[in-house]
N, C-alpha and C positions, 0 to 999 in steps of 0.2 A: 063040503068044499065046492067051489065054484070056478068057472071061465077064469078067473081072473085069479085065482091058486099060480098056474104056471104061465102067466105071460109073464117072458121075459125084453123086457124092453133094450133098445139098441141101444139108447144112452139115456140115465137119470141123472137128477141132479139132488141132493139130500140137502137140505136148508135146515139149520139149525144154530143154537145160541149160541153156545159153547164148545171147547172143545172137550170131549166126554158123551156130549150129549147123543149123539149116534150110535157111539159104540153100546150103551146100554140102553137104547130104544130100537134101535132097525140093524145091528148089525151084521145079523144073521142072514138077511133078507137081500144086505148088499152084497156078502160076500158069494150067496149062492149065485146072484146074478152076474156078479162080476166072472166067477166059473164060468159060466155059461155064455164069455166075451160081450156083455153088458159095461159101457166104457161108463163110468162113474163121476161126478166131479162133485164135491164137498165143498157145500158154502159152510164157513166156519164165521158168525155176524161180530161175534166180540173173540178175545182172546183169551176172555178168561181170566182176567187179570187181578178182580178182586175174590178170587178163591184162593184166599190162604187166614188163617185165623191164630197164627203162629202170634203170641204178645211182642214177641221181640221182633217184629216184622213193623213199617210204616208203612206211610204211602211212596216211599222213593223204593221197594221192593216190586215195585208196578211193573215196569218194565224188564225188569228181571225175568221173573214171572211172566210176565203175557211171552218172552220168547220159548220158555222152559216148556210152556203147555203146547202155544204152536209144536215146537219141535217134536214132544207128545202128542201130539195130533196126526204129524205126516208120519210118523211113527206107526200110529194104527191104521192110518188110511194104507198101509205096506203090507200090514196083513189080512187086510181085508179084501187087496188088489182092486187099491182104488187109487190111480195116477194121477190124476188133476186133482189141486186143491187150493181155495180160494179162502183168506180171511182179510173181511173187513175192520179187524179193527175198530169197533163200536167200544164204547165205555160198556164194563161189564156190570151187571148189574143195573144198568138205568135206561137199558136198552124200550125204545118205545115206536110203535110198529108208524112211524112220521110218514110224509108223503117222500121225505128225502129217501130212505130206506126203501120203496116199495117201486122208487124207481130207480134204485142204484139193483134189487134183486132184475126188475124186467130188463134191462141192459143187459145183464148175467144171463138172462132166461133166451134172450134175444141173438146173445153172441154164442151161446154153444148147443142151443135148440136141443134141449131134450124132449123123449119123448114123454117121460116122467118127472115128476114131481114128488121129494117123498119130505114130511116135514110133519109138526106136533099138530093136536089140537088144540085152536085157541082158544077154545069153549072149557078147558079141561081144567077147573080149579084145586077139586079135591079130590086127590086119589088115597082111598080105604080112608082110615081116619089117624093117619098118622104120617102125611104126606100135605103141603099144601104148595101145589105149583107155583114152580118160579116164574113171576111175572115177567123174566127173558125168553123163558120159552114161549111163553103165549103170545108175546110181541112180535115176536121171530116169524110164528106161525103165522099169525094172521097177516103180517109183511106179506112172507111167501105163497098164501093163497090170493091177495088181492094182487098180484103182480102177476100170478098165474094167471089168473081170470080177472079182471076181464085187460090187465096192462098192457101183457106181452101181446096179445092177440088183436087189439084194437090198434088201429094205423093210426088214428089222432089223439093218442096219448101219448105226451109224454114227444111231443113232435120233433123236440130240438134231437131227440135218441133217431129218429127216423131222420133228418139231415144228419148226421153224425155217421150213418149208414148202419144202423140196428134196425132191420128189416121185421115187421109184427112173426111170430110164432106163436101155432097154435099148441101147447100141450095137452097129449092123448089123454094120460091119466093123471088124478093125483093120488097119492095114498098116505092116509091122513094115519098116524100111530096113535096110541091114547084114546084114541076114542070110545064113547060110552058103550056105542053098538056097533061094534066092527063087521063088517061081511064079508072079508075075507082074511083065512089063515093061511100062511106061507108056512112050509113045514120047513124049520131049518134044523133037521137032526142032522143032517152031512154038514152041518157048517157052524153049528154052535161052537166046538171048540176053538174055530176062529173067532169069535165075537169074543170071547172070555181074553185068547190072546189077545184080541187087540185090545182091550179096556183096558187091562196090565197094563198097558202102553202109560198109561194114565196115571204115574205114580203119583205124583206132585199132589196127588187129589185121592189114591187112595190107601196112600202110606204102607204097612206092612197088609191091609186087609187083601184077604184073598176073596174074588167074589164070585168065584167057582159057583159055590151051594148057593149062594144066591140068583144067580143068573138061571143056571138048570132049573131052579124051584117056578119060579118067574115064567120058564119056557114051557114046564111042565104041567103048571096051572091051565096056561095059555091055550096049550092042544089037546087039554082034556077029553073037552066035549067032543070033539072034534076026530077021536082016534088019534090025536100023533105025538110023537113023544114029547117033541119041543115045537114050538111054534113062536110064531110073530104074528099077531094080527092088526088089523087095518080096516075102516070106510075106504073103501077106493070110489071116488067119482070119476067116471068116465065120461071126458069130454068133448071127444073125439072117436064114433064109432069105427072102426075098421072091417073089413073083410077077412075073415079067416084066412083064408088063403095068404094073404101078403102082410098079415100078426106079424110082430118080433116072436123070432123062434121057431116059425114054420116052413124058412125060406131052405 
């Protein structure tokens, strides 16, 4: 384990596709911080709207659905102790990381200045061999890092956002999940059973399946090497050095 095991940041922001998508990538990792009065806010990019594969369902089921999963969404963002939450509303499914998206995230990044950044990798195509990532995620992701760096940080980008009064933001870290060589693990054994509660939150998506033994399994892999029981690992790019002394967490 490393420095960057227990930085707890003052405030992250988690950018992701769907809703679901948090609860079974980072949500262990949000809720410990949010414990630790780490104030949260949840970009949700689409709704979710084309997850469902019922035959008797059309396309006038769309808005049905995209509220059912929000409302599943703020649902798990309650047990995770995550208060703010944002969804934009993208078509699900055709989601594509556009210049429109990367500066509707740095506006986002801009008006509630986290210090983190947590979000997929968009490098990440196939995981094991029986998984091939959803091209929402990866859109998502690489939105969320190019708005990270260099959007929200740079004062002439995006200038109409700076008359509008969205002032540049520099963010400290990112912490990239999925990724191939992560270097650091978060140990969430005090907090996994909230991540399991909040995916529950997710029925619409995961019907009578319970995903207890899958999640544990998943965590248990993860902190193997590691000594811990359950884990979350991450690349964390730090882009913003600090002082020890004045760290989230050491005040």
């Amino acid at each position: 384990m490393n420095e960057a095991t227990e930085y707890i940041p003052r405030r992250a922001m988690s950018i992701h596709a769907h809703p679901d998508d948090q609860e079974f990538t980072v949500g262990g990792t949000l809720a410990k911080w949010a414990r630790a009065g780490c104030e949260i806010v949840a970009i949700t990019i689409t709704s979710g709207d084309s997850g469902c594969n019922d035959p008797a369902r059309d396309a006038s089921y769309k808005p049905e659905l995209a509220k059912i999963r929000e409302a599943e969404q703020l649902a798990a963002n309650a047990v995770l102790g995550i208060r703010e939450a944002v969804f934009l509303r993208y078509p699900d499914g055709e989601l594509e990381a556009t210049l429109a998206l990367r500066k509707e995230l740095t506006r986002l990044i801009r008006l509630y200045r986290p210090d983190v950044i947590v979000t997929g990798d968009p490098q990440g195509v196939f995981y094991g061999n029986g998984y091939i990532n959803h091209p929402d995620h990866r859109a998502a992701a690489q939105a969320a890092l190019y708005a990270t760096f260099p959007s929200a940080g740079t004062r002439l980008i995006f200038t109409d956002l700076l008359e509008a009064g969205y002032e540049p933001h520099n963010v400290k870290r990112v912490y990239v999940h999925g990724a191939e060589k992560p270097d650091t693990w978060i140990d969430i054994s005090d907090t996994i059973h909230l991540k399991i509660e909040a995916l529950k939150k997710h029925v619409s998506q995961l019907g009578d399946w319970d995903p207890t033994e899958t999640i544990q399994k998943w965590a248990e892999e993860d902190g193997r090497e590691r000594g811990l029981r359950y884990s979350e690992s991450f690349k964390v790019m730090v882009l913003v050095e600090e002082d020890a002394s004045h760290a989230p967490g050491k005040d």
